[in-house]
C-alpha positions in Angstrom: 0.0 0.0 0.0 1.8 3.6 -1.1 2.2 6.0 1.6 0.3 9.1 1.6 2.0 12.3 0.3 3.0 14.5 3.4 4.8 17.9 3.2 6.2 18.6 6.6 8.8 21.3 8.3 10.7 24.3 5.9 8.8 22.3 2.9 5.6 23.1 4.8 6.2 26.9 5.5 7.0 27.8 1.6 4.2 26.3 0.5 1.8 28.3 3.4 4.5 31.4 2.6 3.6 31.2 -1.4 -0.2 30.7 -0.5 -0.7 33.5 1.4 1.2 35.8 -1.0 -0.6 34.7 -3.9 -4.5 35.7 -2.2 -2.7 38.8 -0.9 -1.9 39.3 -4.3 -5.2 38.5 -5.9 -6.8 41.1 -3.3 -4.2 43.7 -4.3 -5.0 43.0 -8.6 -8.9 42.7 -7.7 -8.5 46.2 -5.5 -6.5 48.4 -8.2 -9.1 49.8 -8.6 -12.0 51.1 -7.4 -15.9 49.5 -7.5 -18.3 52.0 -9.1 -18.7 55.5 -9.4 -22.2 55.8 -9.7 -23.3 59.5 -11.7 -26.9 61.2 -12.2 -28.0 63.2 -15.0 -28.9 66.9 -13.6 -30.2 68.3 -17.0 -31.6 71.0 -15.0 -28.6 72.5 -13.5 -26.4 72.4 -16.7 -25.7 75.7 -18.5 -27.4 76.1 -22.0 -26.5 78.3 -24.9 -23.0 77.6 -26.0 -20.7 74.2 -25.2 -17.0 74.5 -25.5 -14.1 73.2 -24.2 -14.4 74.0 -20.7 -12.5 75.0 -17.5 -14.8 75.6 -13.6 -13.4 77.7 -11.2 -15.0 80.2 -9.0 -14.2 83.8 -11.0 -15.7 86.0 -9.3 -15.4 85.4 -5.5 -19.1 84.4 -4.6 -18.2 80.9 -3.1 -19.5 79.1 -5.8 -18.3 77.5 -9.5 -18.5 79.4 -12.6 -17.6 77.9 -16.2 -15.4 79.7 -18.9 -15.8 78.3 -22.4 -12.4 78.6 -24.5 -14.0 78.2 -28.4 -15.7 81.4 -28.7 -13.8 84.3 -29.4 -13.5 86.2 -26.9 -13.6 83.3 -24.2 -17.0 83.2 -23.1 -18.1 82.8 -19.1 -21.3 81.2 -17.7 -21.3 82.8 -14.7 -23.1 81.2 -11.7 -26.2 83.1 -10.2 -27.0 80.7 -8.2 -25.9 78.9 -5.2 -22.7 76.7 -4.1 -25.5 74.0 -3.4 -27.6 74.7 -6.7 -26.3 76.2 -9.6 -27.9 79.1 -12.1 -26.3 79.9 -15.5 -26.2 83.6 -17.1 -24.3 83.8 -20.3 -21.4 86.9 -20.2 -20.4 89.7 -19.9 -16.4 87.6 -20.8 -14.0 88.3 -18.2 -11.6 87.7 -20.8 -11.7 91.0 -22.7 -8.1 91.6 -22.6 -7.0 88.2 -23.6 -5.6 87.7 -26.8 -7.9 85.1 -28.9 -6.1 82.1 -31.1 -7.4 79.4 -33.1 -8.8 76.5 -31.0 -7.5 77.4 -27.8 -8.5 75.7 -24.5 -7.6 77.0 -21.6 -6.8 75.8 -17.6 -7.4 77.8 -14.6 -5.2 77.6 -11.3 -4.3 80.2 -8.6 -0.2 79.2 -9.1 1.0 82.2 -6.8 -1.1 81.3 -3.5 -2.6 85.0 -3.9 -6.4 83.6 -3.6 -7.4 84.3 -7.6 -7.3 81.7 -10.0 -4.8 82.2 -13.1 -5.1 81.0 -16.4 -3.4 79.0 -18.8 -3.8 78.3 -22.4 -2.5 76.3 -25.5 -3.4 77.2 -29.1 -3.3 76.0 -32.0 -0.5 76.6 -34.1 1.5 77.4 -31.1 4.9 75.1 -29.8 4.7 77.2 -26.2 2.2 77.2 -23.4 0.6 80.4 -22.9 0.1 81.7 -18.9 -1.8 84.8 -17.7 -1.1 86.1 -13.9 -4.5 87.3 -12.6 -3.0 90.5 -11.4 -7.0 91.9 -10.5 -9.1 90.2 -7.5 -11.1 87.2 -6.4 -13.9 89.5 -7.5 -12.5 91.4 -10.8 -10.4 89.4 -12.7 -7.7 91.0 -15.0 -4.5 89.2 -16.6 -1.3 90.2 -17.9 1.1 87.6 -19.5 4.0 85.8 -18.7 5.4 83.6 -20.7 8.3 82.4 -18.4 6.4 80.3 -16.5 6.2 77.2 -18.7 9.2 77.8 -20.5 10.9 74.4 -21.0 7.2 72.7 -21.3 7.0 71.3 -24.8 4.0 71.6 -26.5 3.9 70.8 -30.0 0.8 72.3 -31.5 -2.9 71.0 -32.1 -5.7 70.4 -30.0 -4.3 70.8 -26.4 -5.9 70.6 -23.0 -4.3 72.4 -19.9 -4.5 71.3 -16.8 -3.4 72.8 -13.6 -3.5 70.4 -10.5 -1.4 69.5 -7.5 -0.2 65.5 -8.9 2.7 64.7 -6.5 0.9 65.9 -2.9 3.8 69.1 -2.6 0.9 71.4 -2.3 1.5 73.3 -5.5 0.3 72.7 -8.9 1.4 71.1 -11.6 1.0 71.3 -15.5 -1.4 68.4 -17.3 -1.1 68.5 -20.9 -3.2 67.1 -23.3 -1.8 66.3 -26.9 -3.8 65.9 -30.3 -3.5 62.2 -30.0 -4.6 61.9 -26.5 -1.5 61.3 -25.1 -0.2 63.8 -21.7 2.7 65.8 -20.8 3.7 66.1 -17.4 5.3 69.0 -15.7 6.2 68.7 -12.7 5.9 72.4 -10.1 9.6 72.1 -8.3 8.9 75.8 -6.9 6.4 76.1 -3.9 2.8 77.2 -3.5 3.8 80.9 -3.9 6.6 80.7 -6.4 6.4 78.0 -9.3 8.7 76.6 -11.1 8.6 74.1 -13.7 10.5 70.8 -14.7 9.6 68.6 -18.0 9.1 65.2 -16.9 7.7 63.6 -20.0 4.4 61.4 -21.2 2.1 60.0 -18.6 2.1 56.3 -18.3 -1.2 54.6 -18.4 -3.2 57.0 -20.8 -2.9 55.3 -24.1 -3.6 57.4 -27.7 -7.1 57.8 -28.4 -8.8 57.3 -31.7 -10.8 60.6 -32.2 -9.5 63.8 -32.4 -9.5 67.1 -30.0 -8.8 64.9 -26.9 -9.7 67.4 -23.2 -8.9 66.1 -20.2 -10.3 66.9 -16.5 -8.8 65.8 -13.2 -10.4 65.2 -9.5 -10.8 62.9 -7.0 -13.7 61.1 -8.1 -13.6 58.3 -5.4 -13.0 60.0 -2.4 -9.1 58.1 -2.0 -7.0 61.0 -1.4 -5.3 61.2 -5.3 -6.9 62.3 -8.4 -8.3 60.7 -11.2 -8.6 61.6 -14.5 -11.4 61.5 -17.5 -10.7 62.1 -21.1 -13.3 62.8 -24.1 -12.5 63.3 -27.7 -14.6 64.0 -31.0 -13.7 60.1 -31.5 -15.2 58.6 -27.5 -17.1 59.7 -25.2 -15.7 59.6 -21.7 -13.3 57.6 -20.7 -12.2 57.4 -16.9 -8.6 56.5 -15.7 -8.2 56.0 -11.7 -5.5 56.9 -9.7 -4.0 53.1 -8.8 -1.3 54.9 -7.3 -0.9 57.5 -4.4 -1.4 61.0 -3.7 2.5 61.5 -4.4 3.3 59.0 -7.1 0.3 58.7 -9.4 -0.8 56.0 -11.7 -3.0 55.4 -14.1 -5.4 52.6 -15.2 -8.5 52.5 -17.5 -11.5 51.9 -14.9 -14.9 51.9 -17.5 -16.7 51.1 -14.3 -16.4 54.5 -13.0 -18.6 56.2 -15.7 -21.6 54.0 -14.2 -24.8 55.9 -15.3 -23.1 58.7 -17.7 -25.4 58.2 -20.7 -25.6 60.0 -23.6 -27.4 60.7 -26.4 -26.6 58.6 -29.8 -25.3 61.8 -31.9 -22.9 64.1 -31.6 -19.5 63.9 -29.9 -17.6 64.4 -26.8 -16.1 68.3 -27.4 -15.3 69.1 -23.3 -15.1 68.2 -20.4 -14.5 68.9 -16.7 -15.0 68.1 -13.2 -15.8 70.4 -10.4 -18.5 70.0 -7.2 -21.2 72.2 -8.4 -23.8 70.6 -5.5 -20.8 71.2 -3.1 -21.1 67.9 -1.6 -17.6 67.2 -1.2 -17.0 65.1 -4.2 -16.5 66.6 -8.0 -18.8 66.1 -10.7 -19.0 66.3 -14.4 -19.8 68.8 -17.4 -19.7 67.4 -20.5 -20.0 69.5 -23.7 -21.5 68.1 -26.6 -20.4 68.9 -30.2 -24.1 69.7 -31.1 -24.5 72.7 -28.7 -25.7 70.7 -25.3 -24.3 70.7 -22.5 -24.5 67.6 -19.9 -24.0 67.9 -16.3 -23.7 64.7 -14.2 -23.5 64.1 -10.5 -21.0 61.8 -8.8 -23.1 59.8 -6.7 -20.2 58.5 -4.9 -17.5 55.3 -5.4 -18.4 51.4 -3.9 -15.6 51.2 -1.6 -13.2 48.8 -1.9 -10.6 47.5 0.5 -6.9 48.3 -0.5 -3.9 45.9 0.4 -0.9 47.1 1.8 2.4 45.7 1.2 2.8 46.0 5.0 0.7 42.9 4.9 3.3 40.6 2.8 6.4 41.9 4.5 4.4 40.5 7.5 4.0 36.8 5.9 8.0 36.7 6.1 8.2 37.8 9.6 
């Protein structure tokens, strides 16, 4: 009669070593990304009238999130006459009067100097340089005077950019997002502070693959409450597309999550022309503008993310202990 197989002592402990790794594993591959961002459709509260590629920030001082709309020449503003907690849209008077117009420019709004107004930046279209625009008026009165220092260094390249300004490595300063015609993004990274930037070409974001339409705009926010931001691109060729943060507040990475644009439908025509995410319900957690190439406008609320329970590696050092 043959003995039964036994696996006893050192022989014993690998194998319990290699199966606890591999389920930690398996918990870490199956919580790379978050559960489901679940969004509503607010037709109601989204501005009519003109839809552009977009940038929200609060323009006027009021407390709550007005929209400036880079196609139009001059840049267009819906300004909000409503509330923080529930938006109202009247169309101009353009804050933008005394900034030079170019063809298909989109444009990114950031207060880079700490001196509580937001800033602006801008790519056009036949331009190889970033454009930047101090706001040297108030919180209240806007007014902008050039400087094209500040992203000096920061390829471009030309055609259908999207400027982003957002805090990616957790420094507390901003840092340069920079769309490209075929969907790829730039990365600059702020190595100044808060009050005084400075900027430092790191190179193409891993993660974000090309995209097959054309006109690509990206927006960035935390859209599952973890602490890092995540980021959504549309294009004239897809409608959005949502990449989460898999990485931390100070190193980010990137990974196609479609399960985070739960509920975003839209209507079979037209195409995805902008986009951006702000909290316009001021519930803590950003939501979503979409402008369609038809003229409409779409405003979406995030409805929150299905948590899901991240691994730390703290755990597997602890198997070897």
């Amino acid at each position: 009669m043959s003995r039964p197989f036994r696996v006893e002592g050192d022989d014993m402990k690998a194998i319990v070593v290699a199966l606890v790794l591999a389920s930690v594993l398996l918990v870490m591959s199956s919580a790379a990304q978050a559960g489901t961002i679940y969004w509503t459709l607010a037709h109601e509260w989204a501005p009519q009238g003109h839809s552009s590629r977009m940038a929200a920030g609060d323009l006027d001082g009021d407390g709550d999130i007005d929209i400036s709309l880079f196609d139009a020449t001059p840049i267009t503003q819906f300004w909000n006459v409503g509330t923080p907690t529930e938006p109202a849209w009247q169309l101009g008077p353009s804050p933008y009067q005394d900034v030079p117009s170019c063809t298909q420019q989109v444009g990114g709004l950031g207060d880079l100097n700490a001196d509580g107004d937001l800033d602006l930046v801008i790519t056009c279209w036949y331009d190889d340089f970033v454009r930047f625009y101090w706001n040297v008026g108030t919180p209240q009165n806007p007014a902008w005077a050039a400087d094209l220092s500040v992203f000096d260094g920061v390829p471009f390249g030309g055609a259908h950019g999207s400027p982003r300004l957002a805090d990616m490595d957790g420094d507390g300063d901003l840092d340069l997002m920079l769309g490209s015609w075929t969907g790829r993004i730039r990365y600059a990274r702020n190595v100044g502070t808060a009050f005084r930037p400075a900027y430092e070409y790191v190179g193409w974001v891993d993660g974000i693959p090309q995209v097959g339409g054309s006109n690509p705009t990206i927006a960035l926010g935390d859209l599952d409450s973890d602490g890092d931001l995540d980021l959504v691109r549309v294009s004239y060729g897809t409608w959005p597309e949502c990449y989460e943060n898999v990485g931390t507040p100070q190193v980010f990475e990137f990974a196609e999550n479609p399960d985070m644009m739960t509920g975003v439908t839209i209507p079979p025509t037209g195409y995805g022309k902008g986009v951006d995410l702000m909290d316009i319900d001021a519930d803590g957690d950003p939501d979503m503008i979409l402008a369609r190439g038809y003229g409409e406008n779409l405003l979406f609320l995030n409805g929150g993310a299905t948590p899901v329970e991240r691994t730390s590696w703290g755990v597997i050092k602890a198997v070897y202990r």
